[in-house]
C-alpha positions as CSV (number, residue, x, y, z in Angstrom):
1,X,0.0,0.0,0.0
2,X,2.2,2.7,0.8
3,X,4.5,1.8,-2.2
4,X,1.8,2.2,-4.4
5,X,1.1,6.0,-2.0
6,X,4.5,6.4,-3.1
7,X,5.1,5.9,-6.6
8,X,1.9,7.8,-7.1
9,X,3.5,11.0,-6.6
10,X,2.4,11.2,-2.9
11,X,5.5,11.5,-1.1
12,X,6.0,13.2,1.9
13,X,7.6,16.8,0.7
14,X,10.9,18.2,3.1
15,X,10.6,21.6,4.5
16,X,13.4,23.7,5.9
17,X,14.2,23.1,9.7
18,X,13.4,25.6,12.5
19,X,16.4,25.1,14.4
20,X,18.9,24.9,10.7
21,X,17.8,28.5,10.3
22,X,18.5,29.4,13.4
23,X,22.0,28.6,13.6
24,X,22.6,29.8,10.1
25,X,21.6,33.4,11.0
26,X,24.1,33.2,14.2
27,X,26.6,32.2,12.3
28,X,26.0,35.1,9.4
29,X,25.7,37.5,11.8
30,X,29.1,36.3,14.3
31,X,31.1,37.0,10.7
32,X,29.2,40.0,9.9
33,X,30.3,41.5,13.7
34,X,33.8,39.7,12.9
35,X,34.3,41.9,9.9
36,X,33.2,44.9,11.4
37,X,35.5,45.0,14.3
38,X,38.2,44.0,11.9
39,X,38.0,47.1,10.0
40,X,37.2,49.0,12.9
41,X,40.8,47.4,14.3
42,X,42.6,48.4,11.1
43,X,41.1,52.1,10.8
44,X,42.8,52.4,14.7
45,X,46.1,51.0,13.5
46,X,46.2,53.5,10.5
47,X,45.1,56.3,12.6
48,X,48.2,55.8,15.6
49,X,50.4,54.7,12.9
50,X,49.2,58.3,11.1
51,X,49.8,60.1,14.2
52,X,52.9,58.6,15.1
53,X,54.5,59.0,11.7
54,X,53.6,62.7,12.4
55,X,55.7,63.4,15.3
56,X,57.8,61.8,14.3
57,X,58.6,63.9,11.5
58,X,57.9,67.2,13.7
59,X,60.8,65.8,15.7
60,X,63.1,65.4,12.9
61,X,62.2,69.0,11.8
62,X,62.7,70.8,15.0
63,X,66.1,68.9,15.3
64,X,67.1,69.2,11.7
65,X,65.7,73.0,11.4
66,X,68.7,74.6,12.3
67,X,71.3,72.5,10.0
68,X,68.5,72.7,7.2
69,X,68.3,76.3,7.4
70,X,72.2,76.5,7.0
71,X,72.5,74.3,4.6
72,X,69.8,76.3,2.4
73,X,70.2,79.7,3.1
74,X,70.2,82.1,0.5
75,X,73.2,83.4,0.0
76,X,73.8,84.4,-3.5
77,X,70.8,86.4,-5.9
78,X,71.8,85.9,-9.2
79,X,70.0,88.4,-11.8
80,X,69.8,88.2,-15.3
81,X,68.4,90.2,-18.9
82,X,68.7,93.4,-16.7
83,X,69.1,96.3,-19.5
84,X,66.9,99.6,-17.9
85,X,66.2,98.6,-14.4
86,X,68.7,98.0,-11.8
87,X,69.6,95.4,-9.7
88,X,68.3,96.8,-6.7
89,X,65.1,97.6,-7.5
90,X,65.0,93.5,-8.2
91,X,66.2,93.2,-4.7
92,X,64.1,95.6,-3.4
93,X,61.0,94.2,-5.0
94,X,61.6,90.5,-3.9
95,X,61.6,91.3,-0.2
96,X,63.6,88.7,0.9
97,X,63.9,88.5,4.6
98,X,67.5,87.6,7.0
99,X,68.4,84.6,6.2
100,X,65.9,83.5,4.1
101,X,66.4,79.9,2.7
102,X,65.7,77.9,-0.5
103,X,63.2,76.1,1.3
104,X,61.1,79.2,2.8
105,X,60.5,81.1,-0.5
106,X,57.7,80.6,-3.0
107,X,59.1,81.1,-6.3
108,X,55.7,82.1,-8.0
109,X,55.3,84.9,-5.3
110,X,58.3,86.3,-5.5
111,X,57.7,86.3,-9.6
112,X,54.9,88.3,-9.0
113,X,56.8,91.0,-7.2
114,X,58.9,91.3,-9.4
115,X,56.7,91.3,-12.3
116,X,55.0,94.4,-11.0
117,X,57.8,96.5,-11.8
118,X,56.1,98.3,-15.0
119,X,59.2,98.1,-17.0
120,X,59.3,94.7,-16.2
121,X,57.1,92.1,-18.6
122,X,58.0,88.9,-17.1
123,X,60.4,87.6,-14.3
124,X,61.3,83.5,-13.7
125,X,62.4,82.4,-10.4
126,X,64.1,79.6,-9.6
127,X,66.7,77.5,-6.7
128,X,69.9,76.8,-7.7
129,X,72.3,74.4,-5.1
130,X,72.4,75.2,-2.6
131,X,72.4,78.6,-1.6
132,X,71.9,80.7,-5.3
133,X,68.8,82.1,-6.0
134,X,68.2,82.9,-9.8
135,X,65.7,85.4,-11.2
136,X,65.8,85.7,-14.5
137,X,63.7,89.3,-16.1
138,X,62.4,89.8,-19.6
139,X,61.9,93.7,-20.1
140,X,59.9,95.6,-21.9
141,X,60.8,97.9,-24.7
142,X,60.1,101.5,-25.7
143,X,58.1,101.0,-28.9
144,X,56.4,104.3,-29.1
145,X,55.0,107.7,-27.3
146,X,51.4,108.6,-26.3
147,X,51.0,112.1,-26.1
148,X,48.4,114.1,-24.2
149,X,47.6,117.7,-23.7
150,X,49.3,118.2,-20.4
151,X,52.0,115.8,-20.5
152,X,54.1,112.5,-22.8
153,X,54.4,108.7,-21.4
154,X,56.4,106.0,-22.8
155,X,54.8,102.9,-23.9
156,X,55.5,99.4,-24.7
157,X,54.5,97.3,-27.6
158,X,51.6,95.7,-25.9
159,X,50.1,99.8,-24.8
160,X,52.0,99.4,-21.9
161,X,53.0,102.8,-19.4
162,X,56.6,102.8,-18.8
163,X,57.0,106.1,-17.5
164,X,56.5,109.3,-17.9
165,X,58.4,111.5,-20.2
166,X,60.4,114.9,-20.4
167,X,60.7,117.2,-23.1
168,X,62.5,115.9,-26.5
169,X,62.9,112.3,-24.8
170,X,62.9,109.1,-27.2
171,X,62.1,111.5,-30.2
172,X,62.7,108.4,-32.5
173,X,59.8,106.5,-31.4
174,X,56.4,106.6,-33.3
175,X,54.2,109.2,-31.5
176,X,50.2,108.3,-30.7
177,X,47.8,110.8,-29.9
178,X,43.9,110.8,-29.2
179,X,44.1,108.3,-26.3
180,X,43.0,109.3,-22.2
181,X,46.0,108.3,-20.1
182,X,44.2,107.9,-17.4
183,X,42.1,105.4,-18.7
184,X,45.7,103.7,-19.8
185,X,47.1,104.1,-16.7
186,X,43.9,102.0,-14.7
187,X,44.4,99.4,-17.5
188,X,41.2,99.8,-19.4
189,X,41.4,96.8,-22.1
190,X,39.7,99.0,-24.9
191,X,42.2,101.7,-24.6
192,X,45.0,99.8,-24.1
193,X,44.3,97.3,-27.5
194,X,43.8,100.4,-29.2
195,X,47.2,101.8,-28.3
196,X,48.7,98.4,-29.3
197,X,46.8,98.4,-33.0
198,X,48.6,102.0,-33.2
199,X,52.0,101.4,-32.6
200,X,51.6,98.0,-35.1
201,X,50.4,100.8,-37.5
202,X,53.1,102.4,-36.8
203,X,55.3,99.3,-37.3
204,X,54.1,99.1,-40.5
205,X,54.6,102.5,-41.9
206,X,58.2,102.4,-41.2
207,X,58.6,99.2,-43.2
208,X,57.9,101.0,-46.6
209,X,58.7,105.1,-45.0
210,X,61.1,107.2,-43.3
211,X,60.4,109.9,-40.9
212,X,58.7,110.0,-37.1
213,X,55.1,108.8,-37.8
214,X,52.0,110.2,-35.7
215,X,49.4,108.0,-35.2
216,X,45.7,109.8,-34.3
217,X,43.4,107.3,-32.8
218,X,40.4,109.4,-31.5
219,X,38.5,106.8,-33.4
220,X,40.4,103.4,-33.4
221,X,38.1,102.0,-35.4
222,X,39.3,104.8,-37.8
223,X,42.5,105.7,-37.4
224,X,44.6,108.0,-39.3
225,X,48.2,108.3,-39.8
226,X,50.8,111.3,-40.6
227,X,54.1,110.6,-41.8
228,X,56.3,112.8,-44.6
229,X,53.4,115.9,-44.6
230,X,51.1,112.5,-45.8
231,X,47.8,111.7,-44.2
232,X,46.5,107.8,-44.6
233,X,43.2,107.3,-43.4
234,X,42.2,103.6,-42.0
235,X,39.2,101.6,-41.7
236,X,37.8,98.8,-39.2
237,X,39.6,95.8,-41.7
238,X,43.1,94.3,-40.6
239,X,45.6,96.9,-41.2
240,X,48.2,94.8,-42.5
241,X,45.2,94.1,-45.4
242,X,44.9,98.2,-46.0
243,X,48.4,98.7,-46.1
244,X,49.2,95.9,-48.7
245,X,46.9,97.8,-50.6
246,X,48.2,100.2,-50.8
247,X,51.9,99.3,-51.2
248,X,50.7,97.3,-54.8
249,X,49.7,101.1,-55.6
250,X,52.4,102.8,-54.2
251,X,54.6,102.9,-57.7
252,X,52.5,104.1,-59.5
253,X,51.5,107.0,-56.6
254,X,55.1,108.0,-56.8
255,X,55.2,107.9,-60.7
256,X,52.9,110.8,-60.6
257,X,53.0,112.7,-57.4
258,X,52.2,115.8,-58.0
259,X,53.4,118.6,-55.8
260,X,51.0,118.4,-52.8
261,X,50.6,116.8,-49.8
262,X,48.7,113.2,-50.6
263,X,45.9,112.5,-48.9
264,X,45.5,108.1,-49.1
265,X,41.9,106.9,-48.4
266,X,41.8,102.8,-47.4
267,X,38.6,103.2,-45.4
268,X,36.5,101.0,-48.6
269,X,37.3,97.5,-49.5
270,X,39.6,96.6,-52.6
271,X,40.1,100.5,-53.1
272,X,42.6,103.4,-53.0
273,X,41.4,106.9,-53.3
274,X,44.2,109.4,-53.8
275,X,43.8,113.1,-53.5
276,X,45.4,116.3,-52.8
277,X,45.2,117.5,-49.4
278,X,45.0,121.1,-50.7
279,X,42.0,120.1,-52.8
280,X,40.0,118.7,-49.7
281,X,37.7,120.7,-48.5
C-alpha cells in the first residue's frame, strides 16, 4: 500500500528546519560582527600609525631645522636680462627677509613682485644648489610715445605705461595721440588694445617710410596716420590688409605725385582713393 502511495507522486515533501535556520543566521551574523571590528581594528592601526608617523617627522624637523636652514640659506641672488632697471630695484621688489632659505621662499610669489615693476614684462624664479637664487627678467621695450595735452608717457608694444616722459625724450619713437592716459594708466582693455593696434600701424609704416610717424586714434576703429606731410586714413579691416593695398599702388603713386601733400583713403574694400590734401575741403 504505501509503495503504491509512493510511486503515485504522494511523497512526503521536506521543509526547511526551524532550528537549521536558526544557527545559520548566528553564524552570518558572528562574521558580519567579525568583519566589522576588523575594519574598525585596522582604521585604529592607521590612525596611531598616522599620528605617530607625524611626530615623528615634527621631531626630525625641530632637530634638523637649524642644520637645514644653513645648509639652504640664501646666499647668493643671481640676476639676469637686466638692461633699464637696476639690480636693486629686483632686490628691493623681492623682499627677501634675514636669512631667508631655498626652502622658505615661494618662487611664484616672489615672480609676482617682481613682475610688478612696470618696466618689467616677465620675471622666472628659480633655486639653484644650494644657496643661489636665480631670477631671470624679460623687459619691456620703448616702442612708441602717447601724447596728451598736459603731459608725454612712454609705452611698450603691448600699450603698456613705462614712465612718464620729459621734453625731447625718445624723439625716435612713433608718437600716438587721441588716447586718455588715465584710462591707460587704470588698465582699461579698450584703450590699451587700441594703443597696441597704433604702434603696429606704426610698425608698418616704417617698413615702406622714413620719418617719425604720428598715429591719431580718436577713433580706433578709424584711425589715421601722418608721416612725410602725408595723411593715410584707416578703416575697421586688418591693417596689414589696408596697407598691402596700398603698397601694390604705391609705384605708381610715386610715378605721378604731383606737388602736394597726398591725402591716401583705405577706409573702402579693394580700393585706394588718392587726393590732394589742398583740394580737400
Amino acid at each position: 500500500m504505501l509503495r503504491s502511495l509512493t510511486s503515485a507522486g504522494f511523497s512526503r515533501k521536506k521543509r526547511p528546519r526551524p532550528n537549521m535556520q536558526r544557527m545559520t543566521a548566528r553564524a552570518s551574523g558572528r562574521r558580519e560582527y567579525g568583519g566589522r571590528a576588523r575594519r574598525i581594528l585596522r582604521g585604529t592601526l592607521w590612525t596611531v600609525a598616522a599620528s605617530l608617523g607625524v611626530w615623528t617627522a615634527v621631531l626630525v624637523y625641530e632637530a634638523a631645522g637649524p642644520l637645514l636652514a644653513g645648509t639652504f640659506e640664501i646666499k647668493e641672488v643671481r640676476v639676469t636680462g637686466l638692461r633699464t632697471v637696476t639690480r636693486d630695484e629686483v632686490l628691493d621688489r623681492l623682499q627677501l627677509e634675514s636669512r631667508a632659505t631655498l626652502l622658505s621662499v615661494s618662487p611664484a610669489q616672489l615672480e609676482s613682485r617682481v613682475s610688478a615693476h612696470p618696466w618689467v614684462r616677465s620675471a622666472e624664479v628659480s633655486r639653484l644648489p644650494f644657496h643661489v637664487l636665480s631670477v631671470e627678467v624679460a623687459e619691456r621695450r620703448p616702442a612708441a610715445v602717447l601724447r596728451t595735452p598736459s603731459s608725454a608717457f612712454l609705452l611698450d608694444d603691448e600699450g603698456a605705461v613705462l614712465t612718464v616722459l620729459a621734453e625731447r625724450e625718445y624723439e625716435e619713437l612713433p608718437v600716438v595721440v587721441g588716447l586718455d592716459h588715465r584710462q591707460l594708466l587704470q588698465g582699461n582693455a579698450r584703450v590699451r588694445h587700441a594703443a597696441e593696434s597704433g604702434i603696429k600701424l606704426a610698425g608698418l609704416l616704417a617698413q615702406s617710410l622714413d620719418g617719425r610717424a604720428e598715429i591719431d586714434l580718436s577713433d580706433p576703429e578709424h584711425a589715421v596716420a601722418y608721416v612725410h606731410g602725408m595723411r593715410f586714413r584707416f578703416g575697421p579691416a586688418p591693417l596689414e590688409e589696408q596697407w598691402e593695398r596700398y603698397r601694390t599702388v604705391d609705384p605708381v603713386r610715386r610715378a605721378g605725385a604731383a606737388k602736394g601733400q597726398p591725402d591716401i583713403d583705405l577706409r573702402f574694400p579693394d580700393k585706394v582713393i588718392v587726393r590732394e590734401r589742398e583740394q580737400l575741403s
